[in-house]
N, C-alpha and C positions, 0 to 999 in steps of 0.2 A: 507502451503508449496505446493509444483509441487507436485503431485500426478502421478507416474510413474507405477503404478500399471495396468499389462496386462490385457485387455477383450481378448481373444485369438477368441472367436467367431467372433467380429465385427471387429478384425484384418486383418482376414482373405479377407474383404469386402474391407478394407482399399486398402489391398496391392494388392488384384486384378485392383481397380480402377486404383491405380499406374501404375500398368502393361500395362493400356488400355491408361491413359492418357500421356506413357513415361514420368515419373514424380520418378526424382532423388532429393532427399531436401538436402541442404547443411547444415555441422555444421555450429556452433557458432563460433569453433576453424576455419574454413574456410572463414567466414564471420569477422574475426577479420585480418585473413593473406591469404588473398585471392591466393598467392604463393603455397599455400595447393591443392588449387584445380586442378583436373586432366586435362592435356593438354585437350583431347578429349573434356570435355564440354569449355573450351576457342575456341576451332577451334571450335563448333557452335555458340558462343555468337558472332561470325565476322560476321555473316548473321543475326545477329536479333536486331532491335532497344531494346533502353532503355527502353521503354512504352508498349512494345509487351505484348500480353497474352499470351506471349509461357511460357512452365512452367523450362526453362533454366535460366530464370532470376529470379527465386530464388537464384542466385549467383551472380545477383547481388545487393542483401541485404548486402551492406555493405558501410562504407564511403570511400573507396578508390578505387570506380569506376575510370575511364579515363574519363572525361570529353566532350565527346561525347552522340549526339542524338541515334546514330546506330552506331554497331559495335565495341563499346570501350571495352577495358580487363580493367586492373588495373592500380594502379598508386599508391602514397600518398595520405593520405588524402586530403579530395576535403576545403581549408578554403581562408581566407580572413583575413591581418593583415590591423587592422585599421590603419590609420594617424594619428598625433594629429590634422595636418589642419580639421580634423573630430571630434576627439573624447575631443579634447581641454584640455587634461593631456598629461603627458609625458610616465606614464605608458603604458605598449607594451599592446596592447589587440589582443586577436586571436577570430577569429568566422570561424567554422566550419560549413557548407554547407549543408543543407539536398535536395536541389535542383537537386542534381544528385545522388538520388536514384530512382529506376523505379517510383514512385507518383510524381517523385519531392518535397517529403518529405519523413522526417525518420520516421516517424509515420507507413509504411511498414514494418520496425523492429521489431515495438515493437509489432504490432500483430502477425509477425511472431512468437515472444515468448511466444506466448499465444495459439496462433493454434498448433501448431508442435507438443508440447508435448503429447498433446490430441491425436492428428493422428496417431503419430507412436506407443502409445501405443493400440490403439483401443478402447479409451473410447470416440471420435469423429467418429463415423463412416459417410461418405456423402451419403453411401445410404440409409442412415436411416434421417439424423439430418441435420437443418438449423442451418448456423452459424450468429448468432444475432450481430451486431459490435454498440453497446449504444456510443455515441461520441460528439465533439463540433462540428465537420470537417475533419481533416486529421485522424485520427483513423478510422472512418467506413469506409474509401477511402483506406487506408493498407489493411484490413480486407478485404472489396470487392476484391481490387484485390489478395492477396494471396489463396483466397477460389476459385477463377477463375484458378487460377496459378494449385489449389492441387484439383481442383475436386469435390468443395463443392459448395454447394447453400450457398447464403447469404442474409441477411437483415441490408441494414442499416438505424444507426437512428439517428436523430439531429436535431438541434434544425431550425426551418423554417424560421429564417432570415437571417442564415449564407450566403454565398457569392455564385451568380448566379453559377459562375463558380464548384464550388464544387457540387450542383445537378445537372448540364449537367457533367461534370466526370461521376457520379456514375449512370445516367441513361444508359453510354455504358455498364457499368461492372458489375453491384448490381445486383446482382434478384428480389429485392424488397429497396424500399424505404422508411421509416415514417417520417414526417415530425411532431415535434412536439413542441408547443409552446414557443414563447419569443426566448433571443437571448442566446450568449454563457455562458451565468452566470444562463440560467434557466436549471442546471443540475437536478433537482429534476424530472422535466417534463421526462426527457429522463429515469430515472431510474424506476418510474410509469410505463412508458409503457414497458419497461422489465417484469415488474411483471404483468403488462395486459396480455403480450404473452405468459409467463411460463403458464398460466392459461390458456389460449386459446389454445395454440397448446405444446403437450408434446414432440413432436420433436425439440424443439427449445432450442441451445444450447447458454448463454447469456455469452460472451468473456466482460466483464466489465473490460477499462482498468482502472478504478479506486481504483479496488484492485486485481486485476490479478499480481501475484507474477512473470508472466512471462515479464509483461512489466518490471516489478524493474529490472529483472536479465539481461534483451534483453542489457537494458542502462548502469546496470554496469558493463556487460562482453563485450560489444563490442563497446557503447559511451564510455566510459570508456579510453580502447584501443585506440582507435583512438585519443582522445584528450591527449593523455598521450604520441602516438607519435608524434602530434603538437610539443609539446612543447619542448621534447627532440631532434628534429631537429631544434628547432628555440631558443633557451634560449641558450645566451652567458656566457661565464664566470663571476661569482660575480651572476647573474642574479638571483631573488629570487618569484619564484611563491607562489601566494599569493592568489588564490583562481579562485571555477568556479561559475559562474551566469546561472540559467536558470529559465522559467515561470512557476507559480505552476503547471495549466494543469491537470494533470492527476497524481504527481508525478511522472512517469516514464521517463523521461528525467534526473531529480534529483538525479537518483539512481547513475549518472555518477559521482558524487561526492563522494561516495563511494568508488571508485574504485581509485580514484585519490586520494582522504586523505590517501590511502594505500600507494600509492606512493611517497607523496607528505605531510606527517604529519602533519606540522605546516600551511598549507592551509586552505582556508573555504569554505563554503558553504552558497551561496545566495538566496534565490528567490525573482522574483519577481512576481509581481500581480499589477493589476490595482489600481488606486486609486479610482477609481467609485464603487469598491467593494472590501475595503479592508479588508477581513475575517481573513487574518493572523494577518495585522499589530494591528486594531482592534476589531477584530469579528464583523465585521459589512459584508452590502449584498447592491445588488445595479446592475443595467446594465451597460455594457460599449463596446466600440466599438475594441478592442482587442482580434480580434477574436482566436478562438482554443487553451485559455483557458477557463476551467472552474471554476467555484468558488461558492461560498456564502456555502462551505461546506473543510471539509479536504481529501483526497483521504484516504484509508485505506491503500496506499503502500507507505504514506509519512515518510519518519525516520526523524519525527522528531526530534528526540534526537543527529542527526547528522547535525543540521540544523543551523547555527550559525547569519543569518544577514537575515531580510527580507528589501525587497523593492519597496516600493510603484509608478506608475508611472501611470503621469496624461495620461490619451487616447488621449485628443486632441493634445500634442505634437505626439503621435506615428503616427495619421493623415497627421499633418502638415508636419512630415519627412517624408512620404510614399509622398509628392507632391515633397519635396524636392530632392530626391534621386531618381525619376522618369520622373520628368517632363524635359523639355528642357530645359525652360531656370534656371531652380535649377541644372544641370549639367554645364552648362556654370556658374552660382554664383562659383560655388565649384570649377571650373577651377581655376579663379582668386584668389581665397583665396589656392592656390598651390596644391590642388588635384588631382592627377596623371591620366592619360588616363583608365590606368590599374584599379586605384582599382575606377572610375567612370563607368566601362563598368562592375564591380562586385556588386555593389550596388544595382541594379534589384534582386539581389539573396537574400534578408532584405526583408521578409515580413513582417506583422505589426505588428505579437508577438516577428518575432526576432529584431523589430527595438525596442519593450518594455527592447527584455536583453541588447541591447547595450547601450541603456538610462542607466539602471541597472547596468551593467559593470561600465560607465562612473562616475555612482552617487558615488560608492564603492571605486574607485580610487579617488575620491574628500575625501570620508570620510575619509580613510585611508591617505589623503595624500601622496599618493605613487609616487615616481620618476622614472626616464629611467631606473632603475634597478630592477623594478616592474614588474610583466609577471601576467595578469587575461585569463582566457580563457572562450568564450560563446559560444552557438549556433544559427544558424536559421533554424529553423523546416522548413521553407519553401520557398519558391520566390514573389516578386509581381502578377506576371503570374497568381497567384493563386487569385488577389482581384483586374483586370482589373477593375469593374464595382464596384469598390470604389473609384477608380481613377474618374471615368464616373461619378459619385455621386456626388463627389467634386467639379471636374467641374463645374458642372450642379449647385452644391449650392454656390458656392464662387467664380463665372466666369475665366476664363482662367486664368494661373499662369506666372505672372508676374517676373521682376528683384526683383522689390521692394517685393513681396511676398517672394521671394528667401533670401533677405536679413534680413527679417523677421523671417522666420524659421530657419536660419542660426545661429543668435544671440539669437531669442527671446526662443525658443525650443532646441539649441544644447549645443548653447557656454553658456548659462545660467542655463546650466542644475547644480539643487546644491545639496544639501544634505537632503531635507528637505524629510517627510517621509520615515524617514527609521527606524529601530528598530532594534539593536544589542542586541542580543540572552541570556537572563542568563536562568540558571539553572530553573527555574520558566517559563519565557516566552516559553521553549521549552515547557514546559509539559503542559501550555495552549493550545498550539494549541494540542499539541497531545490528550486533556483530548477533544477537540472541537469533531473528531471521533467520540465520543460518540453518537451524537444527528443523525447524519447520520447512521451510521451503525451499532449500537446494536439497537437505536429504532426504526429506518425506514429498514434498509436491514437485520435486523437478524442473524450479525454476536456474534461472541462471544465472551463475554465479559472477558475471559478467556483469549484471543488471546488477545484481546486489549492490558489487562495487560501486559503481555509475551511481546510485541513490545516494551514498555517501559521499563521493569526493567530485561528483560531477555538479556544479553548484546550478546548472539550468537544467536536470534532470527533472525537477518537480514543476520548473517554469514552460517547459513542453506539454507536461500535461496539461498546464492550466492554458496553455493558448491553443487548447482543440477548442474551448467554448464557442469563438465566431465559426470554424469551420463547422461543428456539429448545425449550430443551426442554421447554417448554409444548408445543409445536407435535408433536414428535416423542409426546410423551405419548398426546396426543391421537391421534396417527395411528395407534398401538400396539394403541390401545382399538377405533377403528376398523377394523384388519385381525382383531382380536379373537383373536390367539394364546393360548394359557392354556399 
């Protein structure tokens, strides 16, 4: 569980730092209805960009940013309803935007659920402790900058081939960087050197969003929200949602599905993962080029037991649709096959994990056979913006992108996409992957086996988590009044 329990001593350090760095933190409840928040911090978010280090953009952690670089308030959530000329079914699909949060990812979020609680109650203090952010990519990029945002040192860590772009990010905003072996699928590497630091420096505090209870909560109180109002502003009458798709990851994206089976009962719950490392579908391990998730392991904040359909997807179609849905003349293909201005000037916002959920989205509506009165809903953690210099890579290995390549990816990776790797959930396959946990985290991280259990057969094990939300921003409230900003 979120440990809310007050240090009153390294409080006090807290809230002076507040005081010096003018650093007001927003709730959850304000971050879901951004309406909440006080006129005063809106009339200064009109002078400061999206990407600022000022620490007033912690309000804007949320998905219903205005869509602007500088100076945007709020709006609806920020998404993107596919076409079939796209997605080649009739079912409605929705993809929700993480492009326009201050990273340009939601991955800012979910660290925020992880940091905050620590700060306000003073068991993080920054003038004592560095904040460790362990990741694939966008995680120690949230993490950096909210520790920036709240007055903390930071360290982030990942793995050394991820994408140029993401070390030039964090070399403006990280206090420290580690760079550590193989690609996104060698989470093991990343978790070692956790345990290298705890050991080397005792101020070093390790925000693991792979079993950090604040990422599950961040995604099923406020992804959650947001995709819940998607859908009830865009599902017509008769209309029947049928389920949300997201990447394994971290599990914390996932926990959105929690929030939505609540709303939404007869719904399901997808993931997906790579095929070059299929560990869900068959406990198997492997590299693949789908960057910022992780895998060859199960997160400890995955509900399994709420987890109904996995789904496998090959990387090199999520490639080939990263040339498609980027390149010129793969904009001009999609013209002609009826693809609107509008949602061709939105498709830069698909980076390569979210182009993995929309394959996923797509595979789920083939399996299901679902019709125009079908409603799935996805996300994208991030934009292209973020993997220029895979673009550059591409090029560089399969020369310039042609019509014929465009027609290629079009048919050969979109409209062909079918059914194959995927695996519908019984009662047994849930409790495989959840029994998987084991080899990670009671033999290698030392959690307990106690807890394990409880995640499985305790059925209000995950519903504790989800009701720290009023108490966290009780807690935050509190600390607000205490640094006494006006």
């Amino acid at each position: 569980m979120i440990d809310l329990t007050l240090n009153e001593k390294q409080l006090a350090n807290v809230v002076e730092r507040a005081r010096e760095k003018n650093i007001i933190i927003p709730t959850l409840a304000q971050q879901k209805n951004p309406e909440l928040i006080p006129q005063k911090i809106k009339d200064e978010l009109k002078d400061i960009g999206l990407e600022d280090l000022h620490p007033r953009n912690l309000f804007r952690i949320t998905w219903k940013n205005e869509p602007k670089k500088h100076g945007g308030l709020y709006g609806n959530v920020n998404y993107v309803e596919i076409p079939p000329e796209i997605s080649g079914v009739k079912a409605r699909i929705f993809v929700v935007l993480g492009h326009w949060f201050p990273i340009r990812a939601h991955k800012v979020g979910a660290t925020f659920g992880c940091l905050v609680p620590q700060l306000v109650t003073g068991q993080f203090d920054p003038t004592l402790h560095e904040a460790a952010w362990p990741s694939t990519g966008n995680f120690c990029r949230g993490g950096a900058y909210n520790s920036a945002l709240l007055g903390c040192k930071s360290i982030a860590i990942l793995p050394e081939e991820m994408s140029a772009e993401r070390f030039e990010w964090l070399k403006k905003v990280a206090g420290e960087i580690i760079a550590t072996p193989g690609c996104e699928s060698n989470v093991k590497e990343i978790f070692d050197k956790c345990w290298e630091l705890k050991e080397q420096r005792k101020n070093v505090v390790i925000f693991n969003q792979f079993e950090e209870p604040g990422n599950h909560l961040w995604h099923y109180a406020v992804t959650g929200s947001a995709m819940v109002d998607v859908l009830k502003g865009n599902m017509r009458e008769g209309d029947r949602f049928q389920g949300v798709i997201t990447s394994s990851g971290s599990a914390g994206t996932t926990a959105c599905g929690d929030f939505i089976k609540e709303v939404f009962p007869q719904s399901k719950i997808a993931v997906a993962e790579a095929l070059q490392c299929p560990t869900l579908l068959y406990n198997g391990f492997g590299g693949h080029k789908i960057e910022g998730i992780g895998d060859k392991h199960i997160p400890w904040i995955h509900n399994s037991r709420n987890t109904d359909l996995v789904v496998a997807v090959d990387d090199n179609h999520c490639m080939n649709l990263a040339r498609l849905f980027n390149e010129e003349e793969g904009h001009k293909y999609l013209k002609k096959q009826g693809v609107s201005d509008e949602t061709l000037g939105q498709l830069p916002y698909l980076g390569i994990s979210s182009i993995c959920n929309l394959l996923s989205t797509i595979k789920m509506a083939k399996y299901y056979e679902m019709n125009e009165k079908d409603v799935l809903i996805t996300v994208a953690t991030d934009g292209m913006d973020l993997y220029e210099t895979r673009l550059q890579d591409l090029r560089k290995e399969f020369g310039d992108y042609k019509e014929v390549d465009a027609a290629k990816d079009y048919h050969g990776s979109l409209m062909a996409t079918a059914i194959d790797n995927m695996l519908e959930l019984t009662y047994y396959e849930k409790k495989r992957i959840h029994s998987l946990k084991y080899y990670t985290w009671i033999e290698q991280q030392q959690r307990d086996v106690e807890e394990l259990n409880a995640q499985w057969e305790d059925p209000g094990y995950w519903k504790k988590i989800h009701a720290m939300e009023e108490k966290i921003d009780d807690k935050i409230n509190e600390f607000n009044d205490r640094v006494g900003i006006q």
